[in-house]
Structure formats: structure tokens, C-alpha cells
C-alpha positions in Angstrom: 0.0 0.0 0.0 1.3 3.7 -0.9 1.9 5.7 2.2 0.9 9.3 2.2 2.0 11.9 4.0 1.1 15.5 4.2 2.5 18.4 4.9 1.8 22.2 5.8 4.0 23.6 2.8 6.3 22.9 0.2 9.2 23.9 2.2 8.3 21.6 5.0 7.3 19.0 2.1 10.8 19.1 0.6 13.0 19.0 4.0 11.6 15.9 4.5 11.6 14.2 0.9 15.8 15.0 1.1 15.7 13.9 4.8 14.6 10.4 3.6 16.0 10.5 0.5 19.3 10.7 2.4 18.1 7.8 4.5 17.8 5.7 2.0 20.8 6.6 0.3 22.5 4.9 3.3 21.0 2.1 3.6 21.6 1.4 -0.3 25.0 2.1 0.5 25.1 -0.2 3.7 23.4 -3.0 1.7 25.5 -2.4 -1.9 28.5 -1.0 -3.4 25.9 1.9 -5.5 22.8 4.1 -4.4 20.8 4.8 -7.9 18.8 7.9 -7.9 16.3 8.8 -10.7 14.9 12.6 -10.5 12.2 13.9 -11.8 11.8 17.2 -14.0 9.4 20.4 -13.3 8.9 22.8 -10.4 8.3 20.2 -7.8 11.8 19.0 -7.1 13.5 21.8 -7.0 13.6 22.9 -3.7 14.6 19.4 -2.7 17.3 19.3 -5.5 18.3 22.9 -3.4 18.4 21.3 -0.4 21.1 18.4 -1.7 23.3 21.3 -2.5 23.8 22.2 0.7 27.1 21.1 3.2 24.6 19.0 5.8 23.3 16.6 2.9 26.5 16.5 0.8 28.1 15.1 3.8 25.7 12.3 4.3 25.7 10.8 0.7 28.7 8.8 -0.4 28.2 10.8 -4.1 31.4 8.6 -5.6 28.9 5.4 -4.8 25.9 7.2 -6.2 24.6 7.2 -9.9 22.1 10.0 -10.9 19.3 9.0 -13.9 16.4 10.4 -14.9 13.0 9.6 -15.4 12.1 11.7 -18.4 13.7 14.4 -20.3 13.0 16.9 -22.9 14.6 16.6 -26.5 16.4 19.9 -26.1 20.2 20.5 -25.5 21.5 19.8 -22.1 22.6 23.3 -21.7 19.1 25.1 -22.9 16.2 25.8 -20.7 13.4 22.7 -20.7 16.3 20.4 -20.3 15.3 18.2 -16.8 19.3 17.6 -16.8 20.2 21.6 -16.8 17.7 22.0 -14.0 19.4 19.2 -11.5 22.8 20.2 -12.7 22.2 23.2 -11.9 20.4 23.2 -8.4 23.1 20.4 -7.1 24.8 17.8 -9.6 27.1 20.9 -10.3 27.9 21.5 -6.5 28.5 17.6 -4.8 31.8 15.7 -5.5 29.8 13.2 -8.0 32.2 11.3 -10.8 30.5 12.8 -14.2 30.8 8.9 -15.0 28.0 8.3 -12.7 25.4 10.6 -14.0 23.7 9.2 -16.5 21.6 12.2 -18.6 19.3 11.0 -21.5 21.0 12.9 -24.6 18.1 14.9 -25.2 19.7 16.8 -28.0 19.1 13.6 -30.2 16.0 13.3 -31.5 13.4 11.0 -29.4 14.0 7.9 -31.2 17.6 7.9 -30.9 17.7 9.5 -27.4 15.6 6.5 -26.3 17.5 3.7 -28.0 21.0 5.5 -26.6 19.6 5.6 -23.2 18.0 2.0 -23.5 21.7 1.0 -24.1 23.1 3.2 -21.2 20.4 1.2 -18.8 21.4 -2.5 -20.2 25.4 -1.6 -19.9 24.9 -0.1 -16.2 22.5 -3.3 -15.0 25.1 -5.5 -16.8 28.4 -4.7 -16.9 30.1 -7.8 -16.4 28.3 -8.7 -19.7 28.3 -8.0 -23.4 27.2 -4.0 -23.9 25.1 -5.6 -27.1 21.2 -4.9 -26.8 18.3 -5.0 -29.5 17.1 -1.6 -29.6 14.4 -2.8 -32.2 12.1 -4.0 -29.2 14.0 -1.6 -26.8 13.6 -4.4 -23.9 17.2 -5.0 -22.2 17.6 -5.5 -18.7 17.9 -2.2 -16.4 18.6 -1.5 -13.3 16.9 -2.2 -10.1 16.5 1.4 -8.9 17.0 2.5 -5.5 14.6 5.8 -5.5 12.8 7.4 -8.1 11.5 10.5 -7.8 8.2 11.5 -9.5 5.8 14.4 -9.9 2.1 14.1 -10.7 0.1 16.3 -13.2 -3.2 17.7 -12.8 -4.2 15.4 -15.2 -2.6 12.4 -13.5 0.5 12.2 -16.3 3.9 11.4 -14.3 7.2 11.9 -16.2 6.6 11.8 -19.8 3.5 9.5 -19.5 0.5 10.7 -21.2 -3.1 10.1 -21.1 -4.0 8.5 -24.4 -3.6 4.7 -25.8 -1.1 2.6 -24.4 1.0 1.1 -27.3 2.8 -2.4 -27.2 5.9 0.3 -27.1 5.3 1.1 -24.1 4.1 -2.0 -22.5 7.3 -4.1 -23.5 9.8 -1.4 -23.3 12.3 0.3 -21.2 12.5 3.6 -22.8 10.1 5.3 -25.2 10.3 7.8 -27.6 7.2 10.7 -27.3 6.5 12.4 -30.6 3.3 13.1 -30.3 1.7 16.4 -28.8 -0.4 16.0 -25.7 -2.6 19.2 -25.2 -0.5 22.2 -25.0 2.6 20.5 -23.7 5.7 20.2 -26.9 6.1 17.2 -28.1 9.6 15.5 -28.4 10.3 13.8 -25.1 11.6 10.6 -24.4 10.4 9.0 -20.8 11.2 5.6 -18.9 8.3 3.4 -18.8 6.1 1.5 -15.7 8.6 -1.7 -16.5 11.0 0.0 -15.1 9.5 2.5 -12.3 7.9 -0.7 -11.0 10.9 -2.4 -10.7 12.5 0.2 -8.1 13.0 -0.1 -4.7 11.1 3.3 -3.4 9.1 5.7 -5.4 8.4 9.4 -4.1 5.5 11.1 -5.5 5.8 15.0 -4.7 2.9 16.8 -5.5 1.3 20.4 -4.5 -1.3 22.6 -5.0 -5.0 22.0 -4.7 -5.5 21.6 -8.6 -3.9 18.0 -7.7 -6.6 17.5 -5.5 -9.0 15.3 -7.5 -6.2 13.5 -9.3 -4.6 12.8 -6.3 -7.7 11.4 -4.4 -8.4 9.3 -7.9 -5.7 7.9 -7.9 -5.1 6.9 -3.8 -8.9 5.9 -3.8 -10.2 4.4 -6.9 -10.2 0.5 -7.5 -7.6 -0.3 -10.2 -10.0 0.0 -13.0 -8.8 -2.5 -15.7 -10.4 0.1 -18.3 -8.5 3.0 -16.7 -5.3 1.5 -16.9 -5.8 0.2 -20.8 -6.8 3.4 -22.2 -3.7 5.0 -20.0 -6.4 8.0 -18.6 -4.6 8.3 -15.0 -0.7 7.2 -16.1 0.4 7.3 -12.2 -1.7 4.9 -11.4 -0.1 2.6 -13.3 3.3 2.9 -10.9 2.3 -0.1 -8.2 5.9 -1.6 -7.7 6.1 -5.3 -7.9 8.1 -5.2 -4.9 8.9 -2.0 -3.7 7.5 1.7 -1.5 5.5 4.2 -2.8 5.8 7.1 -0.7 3.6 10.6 -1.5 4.6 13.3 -0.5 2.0 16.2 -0.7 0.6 19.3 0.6 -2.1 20.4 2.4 -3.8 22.0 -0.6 -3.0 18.8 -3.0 -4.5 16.8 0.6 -7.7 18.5 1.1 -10.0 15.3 -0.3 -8.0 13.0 2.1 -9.1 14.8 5.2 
């Protein structure tokens, strides 16, 4: 079962997402040789992404043992606004003693097809490097990592990373990486995302969400029956993140909250 927990503000909200985050880190690191982090894009993160910049969570994080993915990315140049990499390198990556080896950017100035089949091969060589780097990127389905934590945001319209409502394709339901061409609404199309395979394979999950236009979404999607239906035509995209052994922790705020009360 998710756990949810709620919180005054987003200040308060972020603290103690990088509080935990740290946490875990540590006991990745106490159990295996790597902590694997996947962040998210958008507003939501960034005051946590702050807050990992700072001396009193640099010290706690072993960032030499820690590899940095992400969980969706704009096809724009890394160093061009949009780009989800530009925003975390910015807000942290740039200012903790992580090896540039160990963060792992989707090459978003490729276009989406190629990004995803480069980053396909980036996740098969990482989850098996004692074996041969070959992968078939024709049915984009290699082995990937077991992630540690992945960090997650929620739309209004229940989307999470670059997840859309609309038909699921076979793409998406065998694959590890997707290319995502098509517009959705007013959001630019050109993305390339990871898929549920592989959020569902993590260890932990944070959802961060704000704001009371999450509200329904949010209650949706922590309430509703898994709807066969729902999850087929892809309408609510989070709701297809249930780990097959792993946490799903959301973190929200009181305005995002205010049908759970």
C-alpha cells in the first residue's frame, strides 16, 4: 500500500523528501556498493534538488557510490532551458563531488528515437556490466537496473514523467525507454520517458505533489479501484506505478490533501 503523508508547505514537504532521501541513500549504501537515484523534472523537485546542494546533505551521501538517472527528459540541448538535466545540474549535480561517470543524462539533444535507444543501451550496460554492452534496440527491452529511488511528480491530469493520457501502445508496455512524438494538449512534443517496467521495478518511489488543482487527481488515484479500463486506455498514467516489490511514498501538501481529510 502507498503511504501518504502530508504536509503544511512545500518547504516543509521538501525537507523531509531529502531527509529520507538521504536515509535511504545509506542504507543502499550499507546493503550495496551503489545508491541509484532517478529525478524527476518540473517545479516540484527543485527545492529538494536545493536542499542536496547544501554542506549537511553532501556530507551524508557517499556521491562517488551514487549514480544519478532520470525519469524523463525533454529533446532539447543539455545546456538550454526545458532540459530536466540543466535543471538538477544546476540546483546540485554541479555543487556535490559526484564522478560525471556516474550521472547518467538522456541525450536529449538527439532526436526522441535515438535519445531513447542510446539511453536503452546506457540502462542495459549499467545493470550488466560484467556482460556484453550488445542490446536490441528494435524492441528496446534489455535488462535495467533495479533502482533505489525514483523521484516522480504528478500532473493535474494524473501524467507522471513523460507519460501521457491516451492509448497505451505495445511500445510502451514491453519497453524500457520510449520515444514521445506526439503532442499531448499544449505540452511540446519531443520527449523521451522511462516506462512503468522500469518505475515498478524500483526499490522506493516518491511522488511530490502540490497545489490544490492536484486534489481530484490525487484522491483518484489513492482511492479508486484499479480500473482495468482506466489503466488500458492509459487516462490516469500514475496509477499505473504499483511496484512489484517495492514503497510508494507521497509526499503532498495540504492544498494537494484536502479530499483526504
Amino acid at each position: 500500500m502507498p503511504r501518504l503523508l502530508i504536509f503544511e508547505d512545500y518547504e516543509s514537504l521538501s525537507r523531509v523528501a531529502v531527509e529520507m532521501l538521504v536515509f535511504h541513500a545509506r542504507n543502499a549504501l550499507a546493503q550495496r556498493e551503489t545508491f541509484t537515484l532517478v529525478l524527476s523534472g518540473g517545479s516540484t523537485p527543485q527545492r529538494l534538488f536545493e536542499f542536496l546542494a547544501r554542506a549537511e546533505y553532501i556530507e551524508q551521501i557517499s556521491w562517488p557510490q551514487t549514480h544519478v538517472f532520470w525519469g524523463d527528459e525533454r529533446c532539447v540541448p543539455p545546456d538550454q532551458p526545458g532540459s530536466n538535466y540543466k535543471q538538477a545540474y544546476d540546483a546540485f549535480l554541479s555543487k556535490v563531488p559526484i564522478p560525471p561517470a556516474n550521472i547518467h543524462r538522456i541525450r536529449g539533444e538527439l532526436p526522441p528515437e535515438t535519445a531513447a535507444e542510446d539511453y536503452t543501451r546506457q540502462l542495459h550496460e549499467f545493470a550488466t556490466p560484467d556482460r556484453s554492452s550488445a542490446v536490441n534496440t528494435a524492441d528496446l527491452s534489455g535488462a535495467v537496473p533495479r533502482f533505489d529511488l525514483v523521484l516522480l511528480g504528478l500532473g493535474n491530469d494524473g501524467h507522471t514523467a513523460s507519460l501521457f493520457p491516451g492509448p497505451i501502445t505495445e511500445q510502451e508496455l514491453s519497453a524500457s525507454v520510449i520515444p514521445v512524438t506526439a503532442h499531448y494538449e499544449d505540452r511540446p512534443a519531443n520527449r523521451v520517458s522511462l516506462t512503468p517496467r522500469v518505475f515498478n521495478a524500483a526499490r522506493q518511489i516518491f511522488f511530490l505533489a502540490t497545489g490544490a488543482s492536484k486534489a481530484e487527481t490525487l484522491h483518484t488515484i489513492l482511492n479508486a479501484p484499479l480500473d482495468p479500463v482506466l489503466l488500458q486506455t492509459n487516462r490516469f498514467p500514475a496509477q499505473r506505478i504499483q511496484p512489484t516489490d517495492g514503497q510508494v511514498t507521497w509526499f503532498v501538501d495540504r492544498a494537494a490533501a484536502r479530499l483526504e481529510q
